[in-house]
N, C-alpha and C positions, 0 to 999 in steps of 0.2 A: 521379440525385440531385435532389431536389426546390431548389426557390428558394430563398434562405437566407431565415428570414422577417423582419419587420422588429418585430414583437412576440409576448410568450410568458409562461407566469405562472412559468414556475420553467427557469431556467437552471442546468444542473449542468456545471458547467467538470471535464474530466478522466473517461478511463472506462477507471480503473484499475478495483480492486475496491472502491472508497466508491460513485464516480459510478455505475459501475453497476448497483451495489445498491440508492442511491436513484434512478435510472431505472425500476426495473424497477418500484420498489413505487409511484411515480408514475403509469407506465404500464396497472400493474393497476386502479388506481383513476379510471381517465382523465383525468386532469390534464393538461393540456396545456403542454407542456413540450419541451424543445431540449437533446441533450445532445452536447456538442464537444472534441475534446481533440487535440491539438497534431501527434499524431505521424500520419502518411501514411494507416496502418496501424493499428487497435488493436491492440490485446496484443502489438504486436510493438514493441522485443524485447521479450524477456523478461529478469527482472533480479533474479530471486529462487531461492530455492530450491523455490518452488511444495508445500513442503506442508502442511499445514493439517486439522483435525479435520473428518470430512463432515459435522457440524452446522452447516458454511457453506454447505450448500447447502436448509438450511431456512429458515437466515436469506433466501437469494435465492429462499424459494419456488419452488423448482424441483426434481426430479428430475434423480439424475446423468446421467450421456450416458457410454455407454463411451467413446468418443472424448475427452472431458474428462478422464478418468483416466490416469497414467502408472504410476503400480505403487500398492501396497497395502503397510501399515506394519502389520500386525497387532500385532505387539507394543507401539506407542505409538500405537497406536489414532487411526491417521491415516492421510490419503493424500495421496499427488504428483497433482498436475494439470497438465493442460496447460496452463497460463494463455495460450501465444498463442493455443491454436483456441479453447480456452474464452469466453474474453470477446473475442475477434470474432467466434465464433458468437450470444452473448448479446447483442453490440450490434445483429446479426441481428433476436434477435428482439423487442428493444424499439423497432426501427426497425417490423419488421410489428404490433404496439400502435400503431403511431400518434406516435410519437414522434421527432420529428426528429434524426437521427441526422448529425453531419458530421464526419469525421477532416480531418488537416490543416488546421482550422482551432484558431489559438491566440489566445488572449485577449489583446490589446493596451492596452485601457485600458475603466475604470471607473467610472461617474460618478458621484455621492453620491446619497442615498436622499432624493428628493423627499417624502414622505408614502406613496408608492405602490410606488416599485420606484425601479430604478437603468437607466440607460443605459449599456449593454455596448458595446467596441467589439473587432472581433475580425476574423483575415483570413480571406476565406474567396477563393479560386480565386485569390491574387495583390491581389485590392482588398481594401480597410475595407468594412467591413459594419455598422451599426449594429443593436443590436435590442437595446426595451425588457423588460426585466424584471422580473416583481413580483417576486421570491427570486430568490437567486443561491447554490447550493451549492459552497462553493472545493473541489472534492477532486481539487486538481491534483497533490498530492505532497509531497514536500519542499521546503522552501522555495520553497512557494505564490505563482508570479504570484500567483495571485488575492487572494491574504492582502495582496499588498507593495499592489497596484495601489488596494487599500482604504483605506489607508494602515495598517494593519495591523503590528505587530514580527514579522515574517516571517523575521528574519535569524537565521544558522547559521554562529557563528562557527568555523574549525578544530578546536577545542577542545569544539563542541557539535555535529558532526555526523561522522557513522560513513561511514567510505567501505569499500566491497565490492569483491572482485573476484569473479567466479562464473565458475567453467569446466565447460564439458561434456565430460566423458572417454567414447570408445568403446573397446571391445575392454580395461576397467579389473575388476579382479575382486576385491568388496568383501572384506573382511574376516568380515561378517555380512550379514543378508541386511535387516537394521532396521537405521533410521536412528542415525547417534549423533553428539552434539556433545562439543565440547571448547571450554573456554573459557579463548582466548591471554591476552586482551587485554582487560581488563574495560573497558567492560560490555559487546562486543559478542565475538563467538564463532566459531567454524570449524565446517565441519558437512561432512558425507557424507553425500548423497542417493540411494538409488536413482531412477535416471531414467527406469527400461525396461531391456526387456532388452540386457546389457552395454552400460547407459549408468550415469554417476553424475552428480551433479552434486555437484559440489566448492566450497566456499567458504569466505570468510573477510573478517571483518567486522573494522575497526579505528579507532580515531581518525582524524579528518581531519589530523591533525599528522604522522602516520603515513601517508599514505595514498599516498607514493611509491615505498615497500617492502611492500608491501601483496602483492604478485605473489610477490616472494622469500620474505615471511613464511609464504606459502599452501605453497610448494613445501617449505620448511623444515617444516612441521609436518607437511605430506603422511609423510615420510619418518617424521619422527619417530615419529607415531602408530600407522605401518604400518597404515593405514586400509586401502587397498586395493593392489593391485600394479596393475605396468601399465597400458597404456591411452595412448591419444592423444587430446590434446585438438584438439578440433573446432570448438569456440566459444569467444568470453570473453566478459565482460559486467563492468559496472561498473554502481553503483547509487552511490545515499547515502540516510543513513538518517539519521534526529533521533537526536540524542542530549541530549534536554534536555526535562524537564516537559513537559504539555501544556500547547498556548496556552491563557491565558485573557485575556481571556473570550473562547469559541468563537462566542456569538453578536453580532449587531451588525444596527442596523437595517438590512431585506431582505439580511440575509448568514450564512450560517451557515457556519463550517469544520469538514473530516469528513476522518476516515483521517489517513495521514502529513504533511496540510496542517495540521492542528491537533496534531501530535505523539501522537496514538493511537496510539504503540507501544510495548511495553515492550521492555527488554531481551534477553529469550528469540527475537525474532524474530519474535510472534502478528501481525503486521503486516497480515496480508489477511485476518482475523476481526475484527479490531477496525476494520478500515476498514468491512468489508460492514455491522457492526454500525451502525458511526456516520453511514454514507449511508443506512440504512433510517431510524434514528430523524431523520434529517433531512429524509426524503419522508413519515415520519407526521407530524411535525410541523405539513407545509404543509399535509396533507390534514387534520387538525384545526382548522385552524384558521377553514374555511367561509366561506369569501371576508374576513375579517377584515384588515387592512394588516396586512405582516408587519414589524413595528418589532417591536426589539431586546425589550421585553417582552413582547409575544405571542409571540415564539420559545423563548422562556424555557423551555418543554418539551422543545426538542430535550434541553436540558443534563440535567434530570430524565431522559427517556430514556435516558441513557448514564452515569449518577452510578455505577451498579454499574462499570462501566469505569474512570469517572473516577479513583472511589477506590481500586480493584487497580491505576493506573499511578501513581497518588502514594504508596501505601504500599511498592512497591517501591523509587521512586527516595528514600524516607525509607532505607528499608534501605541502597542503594546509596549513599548521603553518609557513611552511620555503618560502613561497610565490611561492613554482615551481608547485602547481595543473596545469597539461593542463584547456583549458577551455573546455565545454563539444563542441562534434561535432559539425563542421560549417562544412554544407552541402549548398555550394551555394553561398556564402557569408564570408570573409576574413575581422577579426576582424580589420585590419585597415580602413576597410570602413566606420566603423562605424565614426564618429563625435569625439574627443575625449572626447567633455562634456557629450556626452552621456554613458561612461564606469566606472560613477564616480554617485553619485546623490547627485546632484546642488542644489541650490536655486527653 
C-alpha cells in the first residue's frame, strides 16, 4: 500500500456505490484524488438486497463481469450483484488509475474551508493522518460522519430512519423464479431476492422505533406470504436506511453530499442507482470546474446534475405525507393477498 499522502484535490470519503462512482469518473479523467472508507474490507459485508437495473453499470462506465452478477430478473428487468466482489474488484481497479485507494481508514475530523480546500483528518494504520483537500465528497452512508463532522444536520431520529434486517437462505425454494416485494410497514418494505442458485436473499425494512422486532416481523411475513419454502439461513446482516427528504442543501463550500449521505433514496429501495448517480455528478462537477476554488457556488452544478433525482424523491415523499405513495413493485404477488394483519404491525 502506498504512504498515505499528506495532499490531494478531491477526497471521496466511503466506497459504497456513490464514492465509487465518483472515483471511478475522477480517475478516468485523471484527477488526482484519494478515496477511503472505514471498513477493513470494501464491499464487505454486504447489507442490501444487491439488485438494481444494469443501466448502473453505464452510469460506472463499465462493462459487466460475470463474476459481478448473481442471477437475472428478466421479468423486472433487473439484476442481483454481487456487491462484495463487485466493488472490491472496482476499488481494484480505480486504485490501478492511479488513485489512492485505503480501506480501514475512517474519517475522524474536518476542518472548515479556507478559500481553497479543507484539512481532513483520518486514521490510517492505528495513527492520525492529516491530508489537505480541495473537494471533499461525503458519501459515507447514512448518517454521514462526513455530513456531522461539517457541521452539517446529519441526524436520524428513530422515527426518520428505516432499520433492515437481511438474511441469506441456502437450500430455500422461491415461490417464482422473479423477484417480488411486499410492503409491511410503510414506507419501507420486505422483499425476496434470488441470490444464486438456491440462495435467496430475504428481507425486511421497518422504522427505527420498530427496529427490535424487526427479525420476528421478517420471519412472520416469511410464513405469511409463503414466499418460498425451506431453507437455512447462513448469514444476517443489518443495515439503516434514511427515511426522511433529502439534505439540503447538498452542497457547501469544498463539500458536496452524494448517495444515502445526503438522503438519495427513495422509498422502493433505488438506493445504489441513485447513489452511483449522485457520486458521478459529483466527480463531473470537480472536473468542470478547471482548477476554479470549489466554494459552495461553483458546485452549484452538482445540484443541477441530479435535479431529475432531486424532484422524483420529493415528489414521492409529497405522496407519502398525503398517504397516496404507490407501494413499491409487486412482481408476483397483489397486495390484497397479503393477510390484512400483516400490513399493519401487531402485537
Amino acid at each position: 500500500m502506498k504512504p498515505f499522502p499528506s495532499q490531494t484535490s478531491v477526497l471521496v470519503v466511503g466506497a459504497g456505490p456513490a464514492g465509487l462512482s465518483a472515483a471511478l469518473a475522477l480517475s478516468r479523467a485523471g484527477v488526482d484524488a484519494v478515496l477511503i472508507d472505514a471498513r477493513e474490507r470494501i464491499g464487505h459485508p454486504m447489507r442490501c438486497g444487491e439488485m438494481v437495473f444494469p443501466y448502473y453499470f453505464s452510469v460506472l462506465g463499465l462493462e459487466p463481469r460475470r463474476q459481478w452478477l448473481r442471477w437475472n430478473l428478466p421479468k423486472a428487468r433487473m439484476v442481483v450483484l454481487n456487491r462484495p466482489r463487485m466493488e472490491f474488484e472496482l476499488s481494484e481497479i480505480i486504485a490501478s488509475r492511479g488513485v489512492g485507494v485505503y480501506s480501514g481508514t475512517p474519517l475522524v475530523g474536518l476542518g472548515p474551508f479556507d478559500g481553497k480546500g479543507r484539512c481532513a483528518k483520518v486514521l490510517w494504520k492505528g495513527k492520525k493522518r492529516e491530508i489537505y483537500a480541495g473537494c471533499v465528497i461525503a458519501a459515507d452512508g447514512t448518517a454521514s460522519v462526513t455530513a456531522r463532522l461539517a457541521g452539517l444536520d446529519a441526524r436520524l431520529p428513530p422515527g426518520r430512519v428505516a432499520s433492515c434486517v437481511v438474511q441469506i437462505l441456502s437450500g430455500a425454494k422461491p415461490a417464482m423464479e422473479d423477484s417480488y416485494f411486499v410492503q409491511p410497514v410503510a414506507p419501507f418494505y420486505f422483499w425476496v431476492i434470488p441470490n444464486g442458485f438456491g440462495r435467496l436473499n430475504v428481507g425486511l425494512g421497518v422504522m427505527g422505533t420498530e427496529a427490535g422486532r424487526a427479525r420476528f416481523l421478517l420471519s412472520r411475513l416469511a410464513a405469511a406470504t409463503k414466499a418460498f419454502s425451506g431453507g437455512k439461513v447462513k448469514e444476517t446482516f443489518c443495515a439503516l436506511m434514511p427515511a426522511r427528504r433529502p439534505m439540503a442543501p447538498l452542497v457547501h463550500d469544498g463539500l458536496m453530499v452524494t448517495g444515502n449521505a445526503g438522503r438519495l433514496m427513495d422509498k422502493g429501495g433505488s438506493g445504489i442507482l441513485s447513489a452511483a448517480l449522485s457520486g458521478r455528478a459529483a466527480a463531473e462537477t470537480i472536473i468542470g470546474l478547471n482548477g476554479a476554488d470549489p466554494t459552495a457556488t461553483a458546485l452549484e452544478g452538482y445540484v443541477q446534475r441530479i435535479d431529475p433525482l432531486l424532484k422524483r424523491l420529493e415528489a414521492l415523499w409529497d405522496l407519502m405525507e398525503t398517504g397516496q405513495a404507490p407501494s413499491p413493485p409487486i412482481l408476483g404477488m397483489e397486495r390484497g393477498q397479503l393477510p390484512p394483519q400483516y400490513l399493519e404491525i401487531g402485537p
